[in-house]
VEXKETI-289885 format. One record per residue (C-alpha): residue number from 1; residue in three letters; x, y, z. Coordinates in nm, 2 decimals. Each point is the difference from the previous one (the first is absolute). Example, Ala and Ser with C-alpha at 12.3 -4.5 7.8 and 13.67 -1.06 7.14 Angstrom:
// residues 2
<r><lumba>1</lumba><mardren>ALA</mardren><u>1.23</u><v>-0.45</v><w>0.78</w></r>
<r><lumba>2</lumba><mardren>SER</mardren><u>0.14</u><v>0.34</v><w>-0.07</w></r>
// end
This chain:
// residues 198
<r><lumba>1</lumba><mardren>UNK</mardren><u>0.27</u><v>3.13</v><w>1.34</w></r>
<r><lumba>2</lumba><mardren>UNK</mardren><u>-0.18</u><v>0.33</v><w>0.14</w></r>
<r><lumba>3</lumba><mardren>UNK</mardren><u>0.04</u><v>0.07</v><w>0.41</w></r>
<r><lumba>4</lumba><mardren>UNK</mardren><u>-0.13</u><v>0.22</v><w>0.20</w></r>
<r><lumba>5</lumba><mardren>UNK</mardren><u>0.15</u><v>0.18</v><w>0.30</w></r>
<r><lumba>6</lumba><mardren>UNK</mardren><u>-0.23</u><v>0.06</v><w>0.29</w></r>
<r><lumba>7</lumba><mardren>UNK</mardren><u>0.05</u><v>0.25</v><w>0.25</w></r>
<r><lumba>8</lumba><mardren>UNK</mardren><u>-0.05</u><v>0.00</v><w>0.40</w></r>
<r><lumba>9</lumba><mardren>UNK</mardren><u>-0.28</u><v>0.22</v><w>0.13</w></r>
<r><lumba>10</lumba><mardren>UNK</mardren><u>0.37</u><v>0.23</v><w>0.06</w></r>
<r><lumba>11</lumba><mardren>UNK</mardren><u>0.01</u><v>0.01</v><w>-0.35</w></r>
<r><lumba>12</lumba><mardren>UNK</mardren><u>0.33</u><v>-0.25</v><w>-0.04</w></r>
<r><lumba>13</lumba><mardren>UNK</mardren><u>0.08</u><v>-0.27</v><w>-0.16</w></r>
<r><lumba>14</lumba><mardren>UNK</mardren><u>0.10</u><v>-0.24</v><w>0.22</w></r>
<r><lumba>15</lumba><mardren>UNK</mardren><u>0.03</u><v>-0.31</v><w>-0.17</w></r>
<r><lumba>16</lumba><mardren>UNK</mardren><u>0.31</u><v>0.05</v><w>-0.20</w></r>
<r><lumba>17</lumba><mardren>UNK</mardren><u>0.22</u><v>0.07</v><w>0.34</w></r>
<r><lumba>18</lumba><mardren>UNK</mardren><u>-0.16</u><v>-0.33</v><w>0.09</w></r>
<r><lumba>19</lumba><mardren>UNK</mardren><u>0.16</u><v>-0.17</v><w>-0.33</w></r>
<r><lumba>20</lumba><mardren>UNK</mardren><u>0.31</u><v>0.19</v><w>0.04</w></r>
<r><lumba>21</lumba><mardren>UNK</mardren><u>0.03</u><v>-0.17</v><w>0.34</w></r>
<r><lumba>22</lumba><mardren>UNK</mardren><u>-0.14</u><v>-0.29</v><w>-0.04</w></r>
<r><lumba>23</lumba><mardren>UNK</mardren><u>0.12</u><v>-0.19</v><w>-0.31</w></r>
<r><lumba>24</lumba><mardren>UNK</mardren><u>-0.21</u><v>-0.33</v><w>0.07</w></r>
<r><lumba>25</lumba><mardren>UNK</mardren><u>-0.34</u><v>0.23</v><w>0.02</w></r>
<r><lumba>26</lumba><mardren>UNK</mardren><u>0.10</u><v>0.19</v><w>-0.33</w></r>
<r><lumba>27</lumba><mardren>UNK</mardren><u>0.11</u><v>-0.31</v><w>-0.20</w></r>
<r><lumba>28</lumba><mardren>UNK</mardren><u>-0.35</u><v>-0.19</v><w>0.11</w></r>
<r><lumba>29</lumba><mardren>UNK</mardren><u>-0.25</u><v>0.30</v><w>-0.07</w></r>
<r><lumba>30</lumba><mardren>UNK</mardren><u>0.18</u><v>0.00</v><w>-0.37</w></r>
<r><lumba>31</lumba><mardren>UNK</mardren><u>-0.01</u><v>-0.37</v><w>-0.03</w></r>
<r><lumba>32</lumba><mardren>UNK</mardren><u>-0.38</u><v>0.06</v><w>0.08</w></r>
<r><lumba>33</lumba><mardren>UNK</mardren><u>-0.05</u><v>0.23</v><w>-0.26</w></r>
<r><lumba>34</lumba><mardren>UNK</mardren><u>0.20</u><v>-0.20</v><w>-0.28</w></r>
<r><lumba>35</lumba><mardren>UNK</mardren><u>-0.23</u><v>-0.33</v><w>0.10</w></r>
<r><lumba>36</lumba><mardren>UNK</mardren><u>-0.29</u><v>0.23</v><w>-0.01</w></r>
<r><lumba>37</lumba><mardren>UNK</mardren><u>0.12</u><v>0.09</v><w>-0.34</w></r>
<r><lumba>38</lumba><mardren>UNK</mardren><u>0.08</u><v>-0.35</v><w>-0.11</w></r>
<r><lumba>39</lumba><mardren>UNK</mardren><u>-0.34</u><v>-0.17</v><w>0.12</w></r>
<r><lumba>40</lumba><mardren>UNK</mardren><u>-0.16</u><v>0.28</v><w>-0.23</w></r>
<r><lumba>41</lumba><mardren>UNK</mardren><u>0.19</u><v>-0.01</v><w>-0.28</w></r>
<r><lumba>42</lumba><mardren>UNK</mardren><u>0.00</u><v>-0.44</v><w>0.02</w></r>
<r><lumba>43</lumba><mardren>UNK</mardren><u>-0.43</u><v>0.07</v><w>0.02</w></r>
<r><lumba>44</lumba><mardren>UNK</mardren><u>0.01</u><v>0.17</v><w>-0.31</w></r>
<r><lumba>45</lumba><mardren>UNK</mardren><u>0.21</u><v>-0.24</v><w>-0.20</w></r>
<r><lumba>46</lumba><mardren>UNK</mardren><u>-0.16</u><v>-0.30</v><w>0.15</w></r>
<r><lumba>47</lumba><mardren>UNK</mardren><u>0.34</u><v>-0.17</v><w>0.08</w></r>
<r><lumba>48</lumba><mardren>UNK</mardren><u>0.09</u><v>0.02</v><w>0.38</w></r>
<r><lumba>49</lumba><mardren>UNK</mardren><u>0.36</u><v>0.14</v><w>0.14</w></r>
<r><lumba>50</lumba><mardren>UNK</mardren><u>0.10</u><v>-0.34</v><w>0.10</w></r>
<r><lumba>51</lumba><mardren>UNK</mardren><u>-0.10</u><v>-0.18</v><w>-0.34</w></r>
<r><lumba>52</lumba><mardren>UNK</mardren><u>0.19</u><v>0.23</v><w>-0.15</w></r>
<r><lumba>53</lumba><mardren>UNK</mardren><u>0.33</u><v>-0.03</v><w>0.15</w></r>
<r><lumba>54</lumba><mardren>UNK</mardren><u>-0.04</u><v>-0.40</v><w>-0.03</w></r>
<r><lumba>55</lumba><mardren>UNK</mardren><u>-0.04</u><v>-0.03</v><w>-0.38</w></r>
<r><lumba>56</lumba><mardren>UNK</mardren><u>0.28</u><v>0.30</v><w>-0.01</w></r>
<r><lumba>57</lumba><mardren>UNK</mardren><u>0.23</u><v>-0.21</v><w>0.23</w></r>
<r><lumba>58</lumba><mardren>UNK</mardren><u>-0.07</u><v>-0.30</v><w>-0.22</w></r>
<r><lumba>59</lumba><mardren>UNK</mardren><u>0.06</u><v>0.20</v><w>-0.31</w></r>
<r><lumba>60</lumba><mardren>UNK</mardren><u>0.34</u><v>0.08</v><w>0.11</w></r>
<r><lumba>61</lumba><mardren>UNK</mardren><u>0.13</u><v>-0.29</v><w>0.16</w></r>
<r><lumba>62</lumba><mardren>UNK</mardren><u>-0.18</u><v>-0.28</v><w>-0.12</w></r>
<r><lumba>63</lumba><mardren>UNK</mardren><u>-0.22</u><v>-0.30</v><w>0.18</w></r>
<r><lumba>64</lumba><mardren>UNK</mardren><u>0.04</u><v>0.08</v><w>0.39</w></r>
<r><lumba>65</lumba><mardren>UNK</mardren><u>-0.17</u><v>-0.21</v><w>0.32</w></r>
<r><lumba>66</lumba><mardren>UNK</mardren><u>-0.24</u><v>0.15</v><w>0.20</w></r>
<r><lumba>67</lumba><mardren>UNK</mardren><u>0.22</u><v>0.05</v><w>0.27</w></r>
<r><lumba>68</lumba><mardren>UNK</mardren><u>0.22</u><v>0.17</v><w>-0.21</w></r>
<r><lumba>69</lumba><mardren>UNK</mardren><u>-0.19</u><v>0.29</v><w>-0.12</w></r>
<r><lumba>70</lumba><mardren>UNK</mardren><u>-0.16</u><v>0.03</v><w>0.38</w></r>
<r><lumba>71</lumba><mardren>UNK</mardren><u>0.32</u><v>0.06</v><w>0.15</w></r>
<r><lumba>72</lumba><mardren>UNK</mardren><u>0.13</u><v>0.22</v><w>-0.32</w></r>
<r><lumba>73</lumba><mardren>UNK</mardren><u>-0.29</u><v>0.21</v><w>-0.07</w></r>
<r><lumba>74</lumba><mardren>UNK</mardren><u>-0.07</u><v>0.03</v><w>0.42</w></r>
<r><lumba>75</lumba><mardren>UNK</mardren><u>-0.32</u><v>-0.11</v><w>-0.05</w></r>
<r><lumba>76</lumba><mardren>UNK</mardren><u>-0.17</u><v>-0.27</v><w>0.30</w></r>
<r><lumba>77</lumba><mardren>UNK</mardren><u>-0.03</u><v>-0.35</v><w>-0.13</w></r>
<r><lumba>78</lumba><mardren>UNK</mardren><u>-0.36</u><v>-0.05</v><w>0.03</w></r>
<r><lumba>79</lumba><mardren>UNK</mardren><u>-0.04</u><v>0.29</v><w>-0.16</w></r>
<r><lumba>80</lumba><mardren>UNK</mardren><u>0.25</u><v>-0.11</v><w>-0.30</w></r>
<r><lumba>81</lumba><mardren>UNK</mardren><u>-0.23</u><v>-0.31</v><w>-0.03</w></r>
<r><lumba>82</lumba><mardren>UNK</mardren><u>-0.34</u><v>0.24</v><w>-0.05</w></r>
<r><lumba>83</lumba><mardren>UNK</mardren><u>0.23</u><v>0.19</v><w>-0.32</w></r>
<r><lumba>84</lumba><mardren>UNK</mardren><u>0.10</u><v>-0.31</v><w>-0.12</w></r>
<r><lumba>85</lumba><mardren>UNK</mardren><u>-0.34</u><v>-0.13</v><w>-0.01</w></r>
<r><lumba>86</lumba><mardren>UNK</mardren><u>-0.10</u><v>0.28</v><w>-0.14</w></r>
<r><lumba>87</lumba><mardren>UNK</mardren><u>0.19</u><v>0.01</v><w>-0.27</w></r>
<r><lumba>88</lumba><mardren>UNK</mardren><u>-0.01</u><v>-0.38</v><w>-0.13</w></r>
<r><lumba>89</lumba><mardren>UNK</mardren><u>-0.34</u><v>0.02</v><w>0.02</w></r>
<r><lumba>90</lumba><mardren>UNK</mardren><u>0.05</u><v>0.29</v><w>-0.28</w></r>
<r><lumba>91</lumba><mardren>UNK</mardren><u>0.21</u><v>-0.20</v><w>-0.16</w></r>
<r><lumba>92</lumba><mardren>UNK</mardren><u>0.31</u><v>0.21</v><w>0.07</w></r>
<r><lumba>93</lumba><mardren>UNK</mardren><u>0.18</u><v>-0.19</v><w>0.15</w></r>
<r><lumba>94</lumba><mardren>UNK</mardren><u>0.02</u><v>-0.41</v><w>0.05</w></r>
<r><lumba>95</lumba><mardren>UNK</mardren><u>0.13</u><v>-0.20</v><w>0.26</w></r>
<r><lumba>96</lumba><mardren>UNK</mardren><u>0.19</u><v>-0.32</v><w>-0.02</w></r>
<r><lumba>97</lumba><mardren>UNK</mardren><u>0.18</u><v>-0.24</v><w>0.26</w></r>
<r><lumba>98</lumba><mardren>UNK</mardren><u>0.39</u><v>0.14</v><w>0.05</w></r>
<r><lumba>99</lumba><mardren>UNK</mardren><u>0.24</u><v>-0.23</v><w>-0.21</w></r>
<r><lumba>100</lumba><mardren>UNK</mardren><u>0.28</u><v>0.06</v><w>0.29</w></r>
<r><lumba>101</lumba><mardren>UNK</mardren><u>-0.25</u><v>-0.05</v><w>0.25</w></r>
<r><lumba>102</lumba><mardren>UNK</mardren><u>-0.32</u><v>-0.21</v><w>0.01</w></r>
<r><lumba>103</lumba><mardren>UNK</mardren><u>-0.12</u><v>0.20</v><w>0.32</w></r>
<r><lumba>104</lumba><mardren>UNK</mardren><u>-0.06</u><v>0.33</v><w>-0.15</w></r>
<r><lumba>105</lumba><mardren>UNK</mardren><u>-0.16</u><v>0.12</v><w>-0.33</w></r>
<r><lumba>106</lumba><mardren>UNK</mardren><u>0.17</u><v>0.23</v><w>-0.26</w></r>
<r><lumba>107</lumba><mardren>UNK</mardren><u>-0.19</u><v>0.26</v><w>-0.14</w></r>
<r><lumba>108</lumba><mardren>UNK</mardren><u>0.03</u><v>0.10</v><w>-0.34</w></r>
<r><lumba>109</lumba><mardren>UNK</mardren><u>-0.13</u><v>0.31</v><w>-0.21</w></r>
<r><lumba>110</lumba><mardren>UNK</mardren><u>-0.20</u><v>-0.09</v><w>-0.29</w></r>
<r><lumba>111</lumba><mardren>UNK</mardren><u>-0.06</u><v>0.18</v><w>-0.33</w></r>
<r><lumba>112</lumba><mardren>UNK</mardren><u>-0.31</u><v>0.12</v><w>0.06</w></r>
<r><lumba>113</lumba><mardren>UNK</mardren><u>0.18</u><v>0.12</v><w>0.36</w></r>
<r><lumba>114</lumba><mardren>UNK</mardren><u>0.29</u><v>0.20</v><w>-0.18</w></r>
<r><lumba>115</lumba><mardren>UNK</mardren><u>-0.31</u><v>0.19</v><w>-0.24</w></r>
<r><lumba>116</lumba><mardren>UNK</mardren><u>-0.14</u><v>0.08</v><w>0.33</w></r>
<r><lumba>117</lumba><mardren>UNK</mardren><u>0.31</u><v>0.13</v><w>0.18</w></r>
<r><lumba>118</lumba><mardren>UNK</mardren><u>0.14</u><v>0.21</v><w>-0.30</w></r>
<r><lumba>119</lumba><mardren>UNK</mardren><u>-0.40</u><v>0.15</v><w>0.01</w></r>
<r><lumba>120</lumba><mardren>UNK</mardren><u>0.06</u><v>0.11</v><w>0.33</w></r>
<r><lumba>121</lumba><mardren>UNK</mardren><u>0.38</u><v>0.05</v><w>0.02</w></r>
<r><lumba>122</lumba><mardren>UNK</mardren><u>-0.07</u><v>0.28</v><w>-0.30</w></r>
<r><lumba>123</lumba><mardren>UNK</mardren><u>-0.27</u><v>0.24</v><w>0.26</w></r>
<r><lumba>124</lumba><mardren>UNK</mardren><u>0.29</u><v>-0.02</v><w>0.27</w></r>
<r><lumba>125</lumba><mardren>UNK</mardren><u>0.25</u><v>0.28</v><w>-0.12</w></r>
<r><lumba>126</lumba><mardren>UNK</mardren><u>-0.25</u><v>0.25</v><w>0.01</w></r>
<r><lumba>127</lumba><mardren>UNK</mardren><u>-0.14</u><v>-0.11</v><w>0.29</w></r>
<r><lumba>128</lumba><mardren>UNK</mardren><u>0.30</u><v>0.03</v><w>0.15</w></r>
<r><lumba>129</lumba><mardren>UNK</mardren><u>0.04</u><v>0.38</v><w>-0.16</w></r>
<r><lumba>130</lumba><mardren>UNK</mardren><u>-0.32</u><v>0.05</v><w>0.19</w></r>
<r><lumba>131</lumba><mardren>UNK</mardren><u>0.05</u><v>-0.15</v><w>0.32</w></r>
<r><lumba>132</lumba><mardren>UNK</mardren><u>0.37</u><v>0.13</v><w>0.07</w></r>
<r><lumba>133</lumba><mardren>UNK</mardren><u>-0.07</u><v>0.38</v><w>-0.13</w></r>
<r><lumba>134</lumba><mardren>UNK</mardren><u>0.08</u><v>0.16</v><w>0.29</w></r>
<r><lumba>135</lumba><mardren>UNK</mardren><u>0.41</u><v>-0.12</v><w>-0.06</w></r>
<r><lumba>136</lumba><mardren>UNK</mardren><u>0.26</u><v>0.04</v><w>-0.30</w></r>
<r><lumba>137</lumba><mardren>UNK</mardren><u>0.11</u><v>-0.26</v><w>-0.20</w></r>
<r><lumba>138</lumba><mardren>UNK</mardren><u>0.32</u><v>-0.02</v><w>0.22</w></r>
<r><lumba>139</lumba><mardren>UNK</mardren><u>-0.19</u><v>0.01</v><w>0.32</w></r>
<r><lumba>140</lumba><mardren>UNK</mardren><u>-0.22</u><v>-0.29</v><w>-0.11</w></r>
<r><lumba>141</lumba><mardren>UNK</mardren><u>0.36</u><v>-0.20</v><w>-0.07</w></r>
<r><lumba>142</lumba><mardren>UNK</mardren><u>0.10</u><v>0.10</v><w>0.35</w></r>
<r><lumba>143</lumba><mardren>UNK</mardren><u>-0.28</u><v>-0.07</v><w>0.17</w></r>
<r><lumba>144</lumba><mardren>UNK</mardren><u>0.02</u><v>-0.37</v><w>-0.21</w></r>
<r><lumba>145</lumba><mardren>UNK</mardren><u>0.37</u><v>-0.04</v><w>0.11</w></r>
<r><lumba>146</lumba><mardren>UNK</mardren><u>-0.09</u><v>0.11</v><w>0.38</w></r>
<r><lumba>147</lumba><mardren>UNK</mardren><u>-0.26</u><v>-0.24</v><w>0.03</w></r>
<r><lumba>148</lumba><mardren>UNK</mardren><u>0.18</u><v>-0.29</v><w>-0.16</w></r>
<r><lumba>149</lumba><mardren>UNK</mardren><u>0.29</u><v>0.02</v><w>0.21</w></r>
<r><lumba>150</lumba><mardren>UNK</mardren><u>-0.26</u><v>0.00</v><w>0.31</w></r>
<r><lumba>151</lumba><mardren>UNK</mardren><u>-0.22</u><v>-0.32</v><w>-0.15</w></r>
<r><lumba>152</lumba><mardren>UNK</mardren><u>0.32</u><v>-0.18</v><w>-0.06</w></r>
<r><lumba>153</lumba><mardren>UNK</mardren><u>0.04</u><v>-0.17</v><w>0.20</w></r>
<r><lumba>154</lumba><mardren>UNK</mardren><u>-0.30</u><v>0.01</v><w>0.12</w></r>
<r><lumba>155</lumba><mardren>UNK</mardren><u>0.03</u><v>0.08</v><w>0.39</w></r>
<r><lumba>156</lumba><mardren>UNK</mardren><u>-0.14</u><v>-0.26</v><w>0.21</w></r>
<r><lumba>157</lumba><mardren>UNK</mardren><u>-0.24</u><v>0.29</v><w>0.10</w></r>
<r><lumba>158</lumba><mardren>UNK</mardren><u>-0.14</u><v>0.04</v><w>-0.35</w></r>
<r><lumba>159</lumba><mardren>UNK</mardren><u>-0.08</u><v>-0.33</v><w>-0.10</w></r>
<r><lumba>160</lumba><mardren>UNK</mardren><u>-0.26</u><v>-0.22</v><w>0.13</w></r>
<r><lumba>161</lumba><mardren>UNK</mardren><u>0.30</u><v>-0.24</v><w>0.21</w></r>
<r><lumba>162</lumba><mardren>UNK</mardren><u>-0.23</u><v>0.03</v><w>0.30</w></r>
<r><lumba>163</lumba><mardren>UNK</mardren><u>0.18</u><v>0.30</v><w>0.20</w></r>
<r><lumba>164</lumba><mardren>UNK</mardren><u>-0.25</u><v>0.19</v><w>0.24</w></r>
<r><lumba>165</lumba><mardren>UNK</mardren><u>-0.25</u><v>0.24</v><w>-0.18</w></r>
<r><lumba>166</lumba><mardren>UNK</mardren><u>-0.09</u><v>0.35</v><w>0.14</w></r>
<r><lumba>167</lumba><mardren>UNK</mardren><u>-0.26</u><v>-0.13</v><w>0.22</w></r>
<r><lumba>168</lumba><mardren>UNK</mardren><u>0.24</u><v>-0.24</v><w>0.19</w></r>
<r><lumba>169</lumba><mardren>UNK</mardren><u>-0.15</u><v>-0.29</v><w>-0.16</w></r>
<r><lumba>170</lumba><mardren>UNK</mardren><u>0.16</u><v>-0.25</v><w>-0.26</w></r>
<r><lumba>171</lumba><mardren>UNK</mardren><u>0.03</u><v>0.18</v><w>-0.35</w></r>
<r><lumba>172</lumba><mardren>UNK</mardren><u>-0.26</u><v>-0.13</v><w>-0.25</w></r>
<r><lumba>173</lumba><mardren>UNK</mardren><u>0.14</u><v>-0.05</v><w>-0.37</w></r>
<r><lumba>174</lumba><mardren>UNK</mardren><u>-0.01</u><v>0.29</v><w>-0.20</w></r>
<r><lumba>175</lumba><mardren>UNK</mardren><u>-0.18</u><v>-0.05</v><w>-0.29</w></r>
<r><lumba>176</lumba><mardren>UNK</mardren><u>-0.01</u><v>0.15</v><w>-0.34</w></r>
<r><lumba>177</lumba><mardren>UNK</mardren><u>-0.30</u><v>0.29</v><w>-0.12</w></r>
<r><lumba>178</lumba><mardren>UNK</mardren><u>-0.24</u><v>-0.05</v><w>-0.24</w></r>
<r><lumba>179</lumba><mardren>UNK</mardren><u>-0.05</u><v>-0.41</v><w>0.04</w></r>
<r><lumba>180</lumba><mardren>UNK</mardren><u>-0.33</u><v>-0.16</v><w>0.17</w></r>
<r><lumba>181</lumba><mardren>UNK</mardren><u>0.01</u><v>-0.10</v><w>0.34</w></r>
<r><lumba>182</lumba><mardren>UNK</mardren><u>0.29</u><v>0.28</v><w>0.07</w></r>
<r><lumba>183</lumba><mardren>UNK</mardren><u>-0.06</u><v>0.35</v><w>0.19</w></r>
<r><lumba>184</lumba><mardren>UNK</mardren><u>0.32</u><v>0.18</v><w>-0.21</w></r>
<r><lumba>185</lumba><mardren>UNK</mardren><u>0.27</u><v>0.21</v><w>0.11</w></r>
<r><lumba>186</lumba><mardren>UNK</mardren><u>-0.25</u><v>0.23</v><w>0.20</w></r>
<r><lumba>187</lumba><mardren>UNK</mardren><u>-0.04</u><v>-0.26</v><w>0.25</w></r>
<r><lumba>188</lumba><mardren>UNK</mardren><u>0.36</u><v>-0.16</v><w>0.00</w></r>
<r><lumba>189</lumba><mardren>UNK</mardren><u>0.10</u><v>0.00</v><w>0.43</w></r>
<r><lumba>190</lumba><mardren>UNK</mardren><u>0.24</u><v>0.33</v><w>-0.09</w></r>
<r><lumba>191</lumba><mardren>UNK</mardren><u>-0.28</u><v>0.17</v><w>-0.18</w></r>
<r><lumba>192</lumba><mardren>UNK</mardren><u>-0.21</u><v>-0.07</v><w>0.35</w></r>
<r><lumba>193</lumba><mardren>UNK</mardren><u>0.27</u><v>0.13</v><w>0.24</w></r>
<r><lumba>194</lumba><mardren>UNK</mardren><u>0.04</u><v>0.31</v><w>-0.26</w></r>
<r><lumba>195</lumba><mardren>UNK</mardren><u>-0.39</u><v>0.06</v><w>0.05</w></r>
<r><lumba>196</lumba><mardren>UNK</mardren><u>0.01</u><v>-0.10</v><w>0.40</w></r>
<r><lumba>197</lumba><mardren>UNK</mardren><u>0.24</u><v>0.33</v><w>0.03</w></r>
<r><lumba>198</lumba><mardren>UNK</mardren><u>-0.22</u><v>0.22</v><w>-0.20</w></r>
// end
């Protein structure tokens, strides 16, 4: 993923002391640039970022509720409901009432959903390779480790529980990049505070 360093009319380049004291301002601009990266790649394969992880998530683990892959993928519910749409209507995945409880449905990845995730899942190592250039193989594993251990738990301040967004306001979900109805990372309430200061 190329970048490009811009100088001050004093000829510096200010934005990495920025980063370098501002961790929240350097991990949003690079968030950012990976969801601008993810939208674009998602376009050209014609399967979006949040379809993905759903019939990836139901590869691994099996038939999950809605609610369940909202709250372990981090995507907002009314936007899980769009993806899921999405992909029964494609026949990808199908939905059926919850044996263990009547309330909620169970979604399930069909055949046709599996052929379509190992099409996609197959494009992701290189773009990955692309994307993540810029670090070494054990700088990517790092970086994956670092921001594990900061997403979980999840801090109340990350997640969508309703704590107070940069503005002042109540925080609005975050929702996941790439699905209809959703305005991606780049305009998640961090990303706005990251842009407010710029």
């Amino acid at each position: 993923m190329a970048t490009t360093t811009r100088t001050t009319d004093r000829g510096t380049a200010y934005f990495p002391r920025l980063a370098a004291e501002r961790l929240d301002i350097a991990l949003c601009r690079a968030s950012a640039a990976v969801a601008r990266a993810a939208d674009a790649h998602a376009a050209g394969e014609g399967l979006g970022v949040g379809q993905h992880l759903v019939l990836q998530m139901l590869d691994a683990v099996g038939p999950c509720s809605q609610q369940t892959l909202s709250e372990e993928l981090r995507i907002d519910r009314s936007v899980m409901v769009g993806i899921c749409d999405d992909l029964e209507r494609a026949g990808h995945v199908r939905r059926e009432r919850n044996p263990r409880d009547r309330r909620s449905y169970a979604v399930t990845i069909t055949d046709s959903g599996r052929r379509r995730y190992a099409q996609a899942q197959a494009l992701i190592p290189a773009f990955l390779e692309d994307t993540f250039q810029a670090l070494t193989p054990a700088e990517r594993g790092q970086l994956s480790a670092l921001l594990t251990k900061l997403l979980q738990p999840a801090p109340a301040a990350l997640t969508d529980a309703g704590g107070p967004s940069a503005e002042g306001g109540p925080r609005p979900p975050l929702r996941a990049h790439g699905e209809s109805g959703d305005r991606s990372l780049r305009s998640s309430p961090d990303d706005r505070m990251a842009r407010s200061t710029s």
